[in-house]
C-alpha positions as CSV (number, residue, x, y, z in Angstrom):
1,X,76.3,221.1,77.7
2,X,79.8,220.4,78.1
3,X,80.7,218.4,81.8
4,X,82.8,219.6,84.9
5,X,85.3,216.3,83.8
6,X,85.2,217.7,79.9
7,X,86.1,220.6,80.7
8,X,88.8,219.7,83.2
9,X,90.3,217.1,80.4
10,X,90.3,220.0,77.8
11,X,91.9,222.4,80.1
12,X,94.6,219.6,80.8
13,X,95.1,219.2,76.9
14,X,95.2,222.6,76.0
15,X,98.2,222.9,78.9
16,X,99.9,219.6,77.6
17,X,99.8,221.4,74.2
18,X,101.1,224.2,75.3
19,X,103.8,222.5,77.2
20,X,105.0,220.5,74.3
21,X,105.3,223.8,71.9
22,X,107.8,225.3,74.9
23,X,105.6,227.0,77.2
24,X,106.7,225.5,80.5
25,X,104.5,227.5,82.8
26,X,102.0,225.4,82.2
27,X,102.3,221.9,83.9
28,X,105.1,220.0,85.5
29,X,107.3,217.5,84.0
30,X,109.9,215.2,86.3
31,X,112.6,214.4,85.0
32,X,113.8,211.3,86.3
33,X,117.6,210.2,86.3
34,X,118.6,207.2,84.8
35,X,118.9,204.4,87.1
36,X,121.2,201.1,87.2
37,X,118.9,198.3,87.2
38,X,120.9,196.1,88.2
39,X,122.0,197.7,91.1
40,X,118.5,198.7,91.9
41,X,117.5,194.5,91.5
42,X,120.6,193.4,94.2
43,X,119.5,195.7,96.8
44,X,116.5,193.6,96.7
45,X,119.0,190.4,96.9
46,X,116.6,188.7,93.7
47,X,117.9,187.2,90.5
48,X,116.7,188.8,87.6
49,X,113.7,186.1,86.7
50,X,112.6,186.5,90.5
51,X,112.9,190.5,89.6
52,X,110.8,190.1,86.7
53,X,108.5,188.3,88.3
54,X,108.1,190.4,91.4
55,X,107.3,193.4,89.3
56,X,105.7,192.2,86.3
57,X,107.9,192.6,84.2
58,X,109.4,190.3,81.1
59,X,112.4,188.8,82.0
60,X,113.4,189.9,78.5
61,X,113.2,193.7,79.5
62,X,115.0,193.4,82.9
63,X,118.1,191.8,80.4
64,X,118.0,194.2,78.5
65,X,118.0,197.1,81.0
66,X,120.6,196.0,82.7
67,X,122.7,195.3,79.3
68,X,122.2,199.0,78.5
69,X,120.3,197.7,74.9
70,X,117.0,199.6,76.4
71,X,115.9,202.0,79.1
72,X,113.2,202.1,81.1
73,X,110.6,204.6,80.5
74,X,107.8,206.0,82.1
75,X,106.1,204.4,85.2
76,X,108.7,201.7,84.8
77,X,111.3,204.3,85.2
78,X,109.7,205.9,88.4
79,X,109.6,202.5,90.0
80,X,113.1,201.4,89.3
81,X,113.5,204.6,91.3
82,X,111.7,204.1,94.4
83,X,113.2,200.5,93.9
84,X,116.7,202.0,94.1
85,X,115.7,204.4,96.8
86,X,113.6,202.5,99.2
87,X,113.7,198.6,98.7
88,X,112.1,197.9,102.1
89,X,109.3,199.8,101.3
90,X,108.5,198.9,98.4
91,X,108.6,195.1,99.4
92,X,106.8,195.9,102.1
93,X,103.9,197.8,99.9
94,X,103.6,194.2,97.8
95,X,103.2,192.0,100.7
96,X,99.7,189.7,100.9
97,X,99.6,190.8,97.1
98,X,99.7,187.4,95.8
């Protein structure tokens, strides 16, 4: 007997699948915009080791974002955004995080 969850994962599958061979009725993709890091990390008034360090990040990668040698992808991407967006707020969301 397959489970509610297997069932629900498969259905998700099948969609991605679906979605990937150009059927775009089935599931939502965001596309998010490019965004300048560096920008994003001043609005925030931190040096880039302080960036890093704030969000987890090698200090390597934030170089190298803001050089334009590498993007960010994925949920790195998405929170460079909300970074860019709303820097209060997300400061605020990391406070008594330590």
């Amino acid at each position: 007997m397959v489970s509610k969850a297997a069932k629900g994962i498969m259905a998700g599958l099948k969609d991605a699948l679906a979605y990937a061979e150009g059927d775009k009725s089935r599931g939502v993709a965001h596309r998010i915009a490019a965004v300048d890091v560096k920008a994003a990390r001043k609005k925030l008034g931190l040096s880039q080791s302080r960036f890093a360090a704030t969000f987890g990040c090698p200090l390597k990668t934030v170089q190298k974002w803001e050089q334009g040698e590498r993007q960010p992808t994925g949920a790195a991407r998405v929170l460079l955004r909300v970074i860019e967006r709303r820097p209060k707020a997300v400061l605020e969301a990391l406070q008594g995080d330590d």
